[in-house]
C-alpha positions in Angstrom: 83.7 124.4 105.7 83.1 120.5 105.4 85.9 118.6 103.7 84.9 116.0 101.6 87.5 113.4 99.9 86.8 109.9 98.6 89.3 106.8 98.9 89.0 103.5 96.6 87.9 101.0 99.3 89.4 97.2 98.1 86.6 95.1 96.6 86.8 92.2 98.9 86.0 94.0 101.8 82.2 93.8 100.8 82.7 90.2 100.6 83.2 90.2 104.3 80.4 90.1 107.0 80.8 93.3 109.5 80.1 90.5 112.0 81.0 86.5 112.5 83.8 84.7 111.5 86.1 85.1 108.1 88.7 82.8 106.6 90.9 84.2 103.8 93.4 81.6 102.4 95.8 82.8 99.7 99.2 82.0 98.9 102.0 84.2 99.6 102.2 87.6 98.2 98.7 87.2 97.0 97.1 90.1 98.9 96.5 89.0 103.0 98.7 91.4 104.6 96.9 94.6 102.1 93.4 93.1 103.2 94.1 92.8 106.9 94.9 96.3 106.9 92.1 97.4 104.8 90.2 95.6 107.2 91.0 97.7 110.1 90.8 100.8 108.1 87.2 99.6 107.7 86.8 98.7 111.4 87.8 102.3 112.6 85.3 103.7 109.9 82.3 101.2 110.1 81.8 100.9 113.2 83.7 103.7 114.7 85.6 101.5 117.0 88.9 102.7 118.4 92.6 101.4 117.6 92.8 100.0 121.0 89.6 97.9 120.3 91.2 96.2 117.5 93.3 93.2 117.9 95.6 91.6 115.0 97.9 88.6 116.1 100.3 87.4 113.9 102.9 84.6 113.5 106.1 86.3 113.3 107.7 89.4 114.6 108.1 90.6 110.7 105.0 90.4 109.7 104.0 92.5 112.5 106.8 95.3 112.0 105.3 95.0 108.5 101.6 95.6 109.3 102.0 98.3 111.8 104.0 100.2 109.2 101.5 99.7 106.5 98.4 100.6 108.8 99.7 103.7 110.0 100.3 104.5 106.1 96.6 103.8 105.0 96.1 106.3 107.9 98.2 109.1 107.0 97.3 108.7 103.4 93.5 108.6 104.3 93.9 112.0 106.7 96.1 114.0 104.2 95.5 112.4 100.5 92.2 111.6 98.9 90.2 112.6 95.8 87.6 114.9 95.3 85.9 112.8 92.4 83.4 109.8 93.7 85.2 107.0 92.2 83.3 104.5 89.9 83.5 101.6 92.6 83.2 100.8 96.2 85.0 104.0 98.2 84.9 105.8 101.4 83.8 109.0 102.1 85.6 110.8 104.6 84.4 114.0 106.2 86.0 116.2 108.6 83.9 113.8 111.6 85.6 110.7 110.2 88.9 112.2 109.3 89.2 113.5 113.2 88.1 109.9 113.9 91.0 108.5 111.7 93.4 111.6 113.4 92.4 110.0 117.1 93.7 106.6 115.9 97.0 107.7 114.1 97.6 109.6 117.6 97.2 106.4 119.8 98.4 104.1 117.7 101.1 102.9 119.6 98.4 101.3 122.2 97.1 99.4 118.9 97.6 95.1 119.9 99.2 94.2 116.8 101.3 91.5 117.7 102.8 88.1 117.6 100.9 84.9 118.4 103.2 84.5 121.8 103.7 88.2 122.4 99.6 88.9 122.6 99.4 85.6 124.7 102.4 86.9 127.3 100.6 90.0 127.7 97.5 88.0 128.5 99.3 86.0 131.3 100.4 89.1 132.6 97.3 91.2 132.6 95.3 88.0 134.4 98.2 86.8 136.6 96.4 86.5 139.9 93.5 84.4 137.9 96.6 82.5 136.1 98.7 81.8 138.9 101.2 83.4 136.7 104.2 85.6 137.9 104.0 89.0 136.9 107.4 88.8 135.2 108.3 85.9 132.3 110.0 86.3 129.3 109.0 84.1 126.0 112.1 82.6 125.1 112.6 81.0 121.7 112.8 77.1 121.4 116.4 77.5 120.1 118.0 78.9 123.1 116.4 77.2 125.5 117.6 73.6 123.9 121.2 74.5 124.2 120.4 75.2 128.0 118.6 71.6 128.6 121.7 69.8 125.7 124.4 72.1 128.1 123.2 71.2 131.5 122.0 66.8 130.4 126.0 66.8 129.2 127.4 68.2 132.1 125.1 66.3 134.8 124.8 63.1 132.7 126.3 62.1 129.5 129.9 63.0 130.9 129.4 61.6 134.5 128.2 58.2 132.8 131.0 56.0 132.0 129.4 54.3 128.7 128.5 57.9 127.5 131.8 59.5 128.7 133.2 56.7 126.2 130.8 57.6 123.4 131.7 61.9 123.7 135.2 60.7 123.2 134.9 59.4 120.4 132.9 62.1 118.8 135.4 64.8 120.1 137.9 63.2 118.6 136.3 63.7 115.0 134.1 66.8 116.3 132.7 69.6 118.8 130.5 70.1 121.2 128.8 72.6 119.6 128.4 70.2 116.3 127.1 67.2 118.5 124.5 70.2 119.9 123.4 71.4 116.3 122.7 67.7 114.8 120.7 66.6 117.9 118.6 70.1 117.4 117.9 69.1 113.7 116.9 65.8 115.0 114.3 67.2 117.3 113.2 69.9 114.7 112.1 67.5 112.2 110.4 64.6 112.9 111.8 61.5 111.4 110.3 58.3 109.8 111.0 54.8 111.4 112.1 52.5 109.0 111.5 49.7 109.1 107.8 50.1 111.1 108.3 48.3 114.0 104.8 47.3 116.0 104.1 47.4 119.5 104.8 44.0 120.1 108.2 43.0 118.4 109.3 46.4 119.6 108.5 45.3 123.1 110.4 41.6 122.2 113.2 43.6 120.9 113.5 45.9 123.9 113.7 42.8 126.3 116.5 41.2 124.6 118.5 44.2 124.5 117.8 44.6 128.3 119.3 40.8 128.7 121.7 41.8 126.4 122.7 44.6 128.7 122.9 42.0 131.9 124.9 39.7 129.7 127.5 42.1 129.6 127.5 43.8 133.0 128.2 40.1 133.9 131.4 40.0 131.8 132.6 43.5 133.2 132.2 45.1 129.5 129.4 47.5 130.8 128.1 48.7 134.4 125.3 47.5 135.4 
């Protein structure tokens, strides 16, 4: 016997093309996340594409814990729940074809691609590594970590093998750390700074030359190395 059940389908989906390109801006906590996943609920009945045709890339790794959560949801809640009353406004109809169809995606959902920005990219690279030039093994490393590797290795190479610099890190560790000197120079990279006052091209070149003679000046009198 044919089962029948009918699920409220979100309004904005009929705003939305089943082919091109869409752009939905909205602030935060204003309703992306609950469209995106209504979107692929419509994807997997529309057009009857599977989960593994589907690709959602994110920004961060929350937001795609958060979306595979609710997706499988919408999917349990379409293959067991449902109402046997046509609602008023825009629904689905699921029979027992599409509710097997939904079943088949819940069961392979773990090959769905919903991942990060860098995560789907990575698994790009690997998948095409010949055509890349790419080894088959990388790991994505965030930008965090792998500034305390370059700060570690340019202070132990250069800043403490160079006398004037060697000078400078004592006076710092005499007031500080290491690990104090390495978080305010991350800051500084993080967030770009302002020049003040603007300085053109040209006095910028003038001023860079006098420093330079500058420099000589006092290599000559033994106060720095040259």
């Amino acid at each position: 016997m044919q089962v029948l059940t009918y699920h409220e389908r979100p309004t904005l989906l009929q705003e939305i093309p089943e082919h091109g390109h869409v752009v939905i801006e909205a602030s935060a906590g204003t309703g992306k996340t609950y469209t995106i996943e209504h979107m692929v609920i419509d994807l997997l009945l529309g057009s009857r594409c599977t989960i593994d045709q589907i690709l959602v890339v994110t920004f961060t790794v929350r937001a795609t814990h958060e979306l595979k959560l609710r997706i499988r949801q919408t999917l349990e809640r379409l293959i067991h729940g449902g109402s046997m009353e046509v609602p008023k406004g825009p629904h689905w109809s699921i029979d027992d074809d599409a509710r097997h169809h939904l079943m088949q995606a819940l069961t392979q959902f773990d090959t769905a691609s919903i991942r990060t920005i860098h995560s789907f990219c990575q698994q790009v690279l690997i998948d095409h590594a010949f055509a890349c030039g790419r080894p088959f093994e990388q790991t994505v490393v965030d930008g965090r970590s792998v500034f305390s590797r370059a700060f570690r290795t340019a202070l132990r190479d250069h800043l403490a093998r160079d006398e004037n610099h060697r000078l400078l890190l004592s006076y710092w560790l005499a007031a500080s750390s290491v690990d104090a000197l390495e978080e305010l120079l991350f800051d500084n990279h993080a967030q770009r700074g302002e020049l003040r006052p603007h300085i053109g091209s040209d006095r910028l070149e003038r001023m860079l030359d006098v420093a330079e003679r500058l420099r000589l000046l006092l290599a000559q009198d033994g106060v720095v190395q040259a």
